[in-house]
DSSP file (Angstrom, degrees, kcal/mol; ACC not computed):
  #  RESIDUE AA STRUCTURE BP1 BP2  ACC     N-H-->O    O-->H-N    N-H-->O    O-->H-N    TCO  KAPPA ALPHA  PHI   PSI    X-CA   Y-CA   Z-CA
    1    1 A X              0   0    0      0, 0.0     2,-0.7     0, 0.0     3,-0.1   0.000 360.0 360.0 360.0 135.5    0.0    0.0    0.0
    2    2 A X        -     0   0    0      1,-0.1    67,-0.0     0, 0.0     0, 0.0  -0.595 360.0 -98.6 -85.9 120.0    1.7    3.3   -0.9
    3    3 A X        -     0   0    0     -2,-0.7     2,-0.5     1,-0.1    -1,-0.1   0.158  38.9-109.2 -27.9 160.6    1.8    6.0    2.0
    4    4 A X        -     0   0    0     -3,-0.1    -1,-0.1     1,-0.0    51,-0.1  -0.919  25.0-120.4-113.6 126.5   -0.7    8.5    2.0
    5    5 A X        -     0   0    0     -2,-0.5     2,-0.4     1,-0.1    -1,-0.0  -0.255  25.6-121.9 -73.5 139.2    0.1   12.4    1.2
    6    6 A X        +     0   0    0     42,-0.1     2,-0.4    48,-0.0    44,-0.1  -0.903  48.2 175.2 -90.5 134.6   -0.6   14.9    3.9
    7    7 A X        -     0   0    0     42,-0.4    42,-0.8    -2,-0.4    39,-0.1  -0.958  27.5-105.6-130.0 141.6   -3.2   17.4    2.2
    8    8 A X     >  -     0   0    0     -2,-0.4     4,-1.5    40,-0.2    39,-0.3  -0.089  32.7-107.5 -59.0 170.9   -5.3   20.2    2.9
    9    9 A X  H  > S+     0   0    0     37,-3.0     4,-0.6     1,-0.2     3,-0.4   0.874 116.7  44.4 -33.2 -56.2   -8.8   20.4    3.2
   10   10 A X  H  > S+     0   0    0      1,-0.3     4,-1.2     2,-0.2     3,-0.2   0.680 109.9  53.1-100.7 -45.8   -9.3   22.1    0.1
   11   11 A X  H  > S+     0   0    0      1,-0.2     4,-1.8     2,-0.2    -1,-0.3   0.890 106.8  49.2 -71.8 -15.6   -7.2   20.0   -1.8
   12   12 A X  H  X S+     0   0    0     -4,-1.5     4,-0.8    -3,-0.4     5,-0.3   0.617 110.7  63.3 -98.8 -22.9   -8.9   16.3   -0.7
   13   13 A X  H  < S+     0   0    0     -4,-0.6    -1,-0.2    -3,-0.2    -2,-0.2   0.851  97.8  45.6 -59.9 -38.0  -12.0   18.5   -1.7
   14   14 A X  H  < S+     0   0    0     -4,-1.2    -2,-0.2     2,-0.2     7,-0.1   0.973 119.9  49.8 -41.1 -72.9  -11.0   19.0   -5.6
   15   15 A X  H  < S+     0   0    0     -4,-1.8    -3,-0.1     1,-0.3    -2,-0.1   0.633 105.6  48.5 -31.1 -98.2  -10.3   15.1   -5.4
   16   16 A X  S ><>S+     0   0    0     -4,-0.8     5,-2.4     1,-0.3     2,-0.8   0.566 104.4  57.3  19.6 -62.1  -13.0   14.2   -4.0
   17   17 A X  T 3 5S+     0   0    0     -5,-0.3    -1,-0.3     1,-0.2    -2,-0.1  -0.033  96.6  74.7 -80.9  49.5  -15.3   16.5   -6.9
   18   18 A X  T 3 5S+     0   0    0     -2,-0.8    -1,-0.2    -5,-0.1    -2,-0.2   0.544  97.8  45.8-105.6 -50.9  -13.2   14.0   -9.4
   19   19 A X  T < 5S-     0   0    0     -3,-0.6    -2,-0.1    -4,-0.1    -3,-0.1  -0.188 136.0 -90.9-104.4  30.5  -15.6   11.6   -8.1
   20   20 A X  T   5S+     0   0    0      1,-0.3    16,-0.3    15,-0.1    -3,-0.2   0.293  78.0 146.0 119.8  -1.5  -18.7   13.6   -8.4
   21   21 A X      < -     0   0    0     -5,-2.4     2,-0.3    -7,-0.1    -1,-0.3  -0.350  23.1-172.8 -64.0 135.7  -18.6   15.4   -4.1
   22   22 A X  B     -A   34   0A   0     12,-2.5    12,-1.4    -2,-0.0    11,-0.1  -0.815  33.6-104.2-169.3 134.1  -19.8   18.7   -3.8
   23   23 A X        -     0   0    0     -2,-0.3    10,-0.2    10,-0.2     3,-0.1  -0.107  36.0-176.9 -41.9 103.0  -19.6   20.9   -0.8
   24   24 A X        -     0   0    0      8,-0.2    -1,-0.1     1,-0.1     2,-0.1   0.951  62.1 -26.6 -69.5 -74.7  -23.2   20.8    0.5
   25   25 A X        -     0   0    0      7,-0.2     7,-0.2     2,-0.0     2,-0.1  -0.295  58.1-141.4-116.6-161.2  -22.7   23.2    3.4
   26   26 A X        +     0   0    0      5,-0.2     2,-0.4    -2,-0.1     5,-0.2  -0.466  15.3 173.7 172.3 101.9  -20.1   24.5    5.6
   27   27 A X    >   -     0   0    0      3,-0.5     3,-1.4    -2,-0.1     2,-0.1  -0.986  61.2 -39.6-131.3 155.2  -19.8   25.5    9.3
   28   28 A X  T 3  S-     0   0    0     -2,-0.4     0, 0.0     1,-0.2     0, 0.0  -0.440 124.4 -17.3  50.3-133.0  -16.9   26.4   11.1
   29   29 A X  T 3  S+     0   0    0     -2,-0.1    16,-3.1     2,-0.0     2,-0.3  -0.273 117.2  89.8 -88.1  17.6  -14.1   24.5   10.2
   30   30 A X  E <   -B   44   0B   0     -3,-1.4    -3,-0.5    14,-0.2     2,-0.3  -0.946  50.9-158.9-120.7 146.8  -16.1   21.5    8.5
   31   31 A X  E     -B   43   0B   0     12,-0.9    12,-1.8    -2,-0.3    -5,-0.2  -0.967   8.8-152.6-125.4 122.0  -17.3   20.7    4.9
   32   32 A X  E     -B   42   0B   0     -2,-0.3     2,-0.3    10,-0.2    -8,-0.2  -0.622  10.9-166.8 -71.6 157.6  -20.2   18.3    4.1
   33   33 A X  E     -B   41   0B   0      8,-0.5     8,-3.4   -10,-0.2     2,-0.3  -0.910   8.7-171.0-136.1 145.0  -20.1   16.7    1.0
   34   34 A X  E     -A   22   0B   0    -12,-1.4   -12,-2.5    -2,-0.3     2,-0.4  -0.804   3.4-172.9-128.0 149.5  -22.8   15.0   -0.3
   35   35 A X  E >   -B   38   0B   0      3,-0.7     3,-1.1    -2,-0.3     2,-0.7  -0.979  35.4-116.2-156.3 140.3  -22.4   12.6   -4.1
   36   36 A X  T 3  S+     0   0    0     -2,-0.4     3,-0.1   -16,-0.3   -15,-0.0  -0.629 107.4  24.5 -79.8 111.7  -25.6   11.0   -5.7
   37   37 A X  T 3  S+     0   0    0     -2,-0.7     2,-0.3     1,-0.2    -1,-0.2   0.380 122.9  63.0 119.3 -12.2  -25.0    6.7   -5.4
   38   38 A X  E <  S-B   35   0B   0     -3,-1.1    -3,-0.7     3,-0.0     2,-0.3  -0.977  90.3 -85.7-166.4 141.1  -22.3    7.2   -2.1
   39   39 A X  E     -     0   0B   0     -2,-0.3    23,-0.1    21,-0.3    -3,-0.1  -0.570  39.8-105.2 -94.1 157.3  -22.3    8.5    1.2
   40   40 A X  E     -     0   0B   0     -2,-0.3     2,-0.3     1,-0.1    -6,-0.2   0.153  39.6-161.3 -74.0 146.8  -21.9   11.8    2.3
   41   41 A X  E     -B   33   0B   0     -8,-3.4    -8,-0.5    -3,-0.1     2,-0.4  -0.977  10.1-129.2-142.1 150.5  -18.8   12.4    3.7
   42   42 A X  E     -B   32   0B   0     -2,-0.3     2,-0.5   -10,-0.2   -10,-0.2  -0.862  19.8-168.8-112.5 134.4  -17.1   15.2    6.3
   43   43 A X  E     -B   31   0B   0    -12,-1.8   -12,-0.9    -2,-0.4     2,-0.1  -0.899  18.6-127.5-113.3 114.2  -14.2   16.9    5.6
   44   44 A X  E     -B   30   0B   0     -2,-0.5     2,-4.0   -14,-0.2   -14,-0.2  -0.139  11.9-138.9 -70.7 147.7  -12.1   19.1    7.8
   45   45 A X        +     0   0    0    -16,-3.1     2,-0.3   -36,-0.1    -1,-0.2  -0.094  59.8 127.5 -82.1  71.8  -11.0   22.9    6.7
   46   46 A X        -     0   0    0     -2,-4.0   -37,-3.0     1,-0.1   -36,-0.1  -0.898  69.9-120.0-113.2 147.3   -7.4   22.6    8.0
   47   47 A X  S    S+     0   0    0     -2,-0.3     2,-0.4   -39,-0.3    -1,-0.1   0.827 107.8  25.5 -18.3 -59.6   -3.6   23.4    6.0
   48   48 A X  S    S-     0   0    0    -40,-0.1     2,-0.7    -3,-0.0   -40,-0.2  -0.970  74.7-158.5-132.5 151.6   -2.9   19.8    6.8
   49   49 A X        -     0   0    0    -42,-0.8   -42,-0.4    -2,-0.4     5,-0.0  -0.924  28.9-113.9-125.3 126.7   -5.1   17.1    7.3
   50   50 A X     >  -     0   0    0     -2,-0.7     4,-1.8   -44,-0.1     5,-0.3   0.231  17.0-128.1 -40.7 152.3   -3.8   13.7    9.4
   51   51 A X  H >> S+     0   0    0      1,-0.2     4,-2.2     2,-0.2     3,-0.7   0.969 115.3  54.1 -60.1 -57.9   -3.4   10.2    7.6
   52   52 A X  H 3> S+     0   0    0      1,-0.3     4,-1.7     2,-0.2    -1,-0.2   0.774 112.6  38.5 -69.2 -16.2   -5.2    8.9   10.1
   53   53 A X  H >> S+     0   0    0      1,-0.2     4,-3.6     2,-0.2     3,-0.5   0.972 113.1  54.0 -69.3 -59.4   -8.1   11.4    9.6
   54   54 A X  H <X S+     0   0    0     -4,-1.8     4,-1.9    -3,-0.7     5,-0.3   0.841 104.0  60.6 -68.6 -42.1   -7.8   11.3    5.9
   55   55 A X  H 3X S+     0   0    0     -4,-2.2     4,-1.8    -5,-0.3    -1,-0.3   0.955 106.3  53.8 -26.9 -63.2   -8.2    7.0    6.2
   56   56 A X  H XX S+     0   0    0     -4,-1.7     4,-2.4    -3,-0.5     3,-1.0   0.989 104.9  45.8 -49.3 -64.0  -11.3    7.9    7.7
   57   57 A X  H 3X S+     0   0    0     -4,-3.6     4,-1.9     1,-0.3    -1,-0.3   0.709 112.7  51.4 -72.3 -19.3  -12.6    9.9    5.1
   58   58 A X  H 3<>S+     0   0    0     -4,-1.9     5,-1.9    -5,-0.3    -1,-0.3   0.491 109.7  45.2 -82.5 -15.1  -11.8    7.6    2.4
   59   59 A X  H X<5S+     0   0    0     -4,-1.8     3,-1.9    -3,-1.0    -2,-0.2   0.902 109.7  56.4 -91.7 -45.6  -13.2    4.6    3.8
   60   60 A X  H 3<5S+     0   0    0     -4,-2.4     2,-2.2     1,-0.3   -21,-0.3   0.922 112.4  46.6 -28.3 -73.6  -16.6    6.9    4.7
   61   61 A X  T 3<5S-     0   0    0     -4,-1.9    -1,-0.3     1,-0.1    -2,-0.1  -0.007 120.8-115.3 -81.1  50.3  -16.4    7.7    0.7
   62   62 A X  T < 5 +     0   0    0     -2,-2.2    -3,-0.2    -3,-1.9    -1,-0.1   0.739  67.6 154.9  24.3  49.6  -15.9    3.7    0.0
   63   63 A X      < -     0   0    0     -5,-1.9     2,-0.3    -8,-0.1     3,-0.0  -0.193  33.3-153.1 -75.3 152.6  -12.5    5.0   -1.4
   64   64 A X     >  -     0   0    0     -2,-0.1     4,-2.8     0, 0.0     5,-0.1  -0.874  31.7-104.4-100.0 155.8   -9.4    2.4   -1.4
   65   65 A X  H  > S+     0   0    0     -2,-0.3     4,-1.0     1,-0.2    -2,-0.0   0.718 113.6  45.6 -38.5 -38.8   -5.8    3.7   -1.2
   66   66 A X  H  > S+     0   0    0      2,-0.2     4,-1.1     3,-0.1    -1,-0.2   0.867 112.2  47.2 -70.9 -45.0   -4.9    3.1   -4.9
   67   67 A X  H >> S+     0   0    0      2,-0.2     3,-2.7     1,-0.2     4,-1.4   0.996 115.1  46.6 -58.9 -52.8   -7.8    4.5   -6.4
   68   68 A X  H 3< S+     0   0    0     -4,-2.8    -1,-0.2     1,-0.3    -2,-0.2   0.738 113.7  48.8 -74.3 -16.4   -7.5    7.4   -4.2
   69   69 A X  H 3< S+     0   0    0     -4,-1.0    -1,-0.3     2,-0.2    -2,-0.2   0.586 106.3  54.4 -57.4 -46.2   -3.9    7.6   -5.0
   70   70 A X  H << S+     0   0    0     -3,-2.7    -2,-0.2    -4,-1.1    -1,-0.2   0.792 102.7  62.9 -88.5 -37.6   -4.3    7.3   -9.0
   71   71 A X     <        0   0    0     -4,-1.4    -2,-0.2     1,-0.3    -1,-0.2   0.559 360.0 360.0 -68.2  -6.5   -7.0   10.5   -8.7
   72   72 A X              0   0    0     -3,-0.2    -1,-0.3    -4,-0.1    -2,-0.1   0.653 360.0 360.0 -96.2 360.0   -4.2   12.9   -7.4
């Protein structure tokens, strides 16, 4: 399995709209993103975002490491 880039919010959000996400709302320092066929998934708006966080959010959007990996 290839390591996982640390990224901002805002860039794992671009990805993410690769695959069809777009930013439903937005309070504080969170972004919902909601995709028609896949569940909605939360992203924090931070500079760098943790593996372990960023794990999360790719299993949430039924993601694997390679796919998500070939989309950057």
């Amino acid at each position: 399995m290839p390591p996982l880039p640390l990224l901002s919010g805002h860039k794992l959000v671009r990805i993410l709209g690769k695959l069809g996400y777009r930013v439903v709302r937005q309070c504080g320092g969170y972004m919902r993103l909601a995709c028609p066929g896949r569940k909605s998934v939360t992203v924090l708006d931070h500079k760098t975002i943790d593996r372990f966080l960023l794990l999360k959010v790719l299993r949430d959007a039924e993601l694997g490491v390679e796919e998500f990996t070939k989309l950057l």
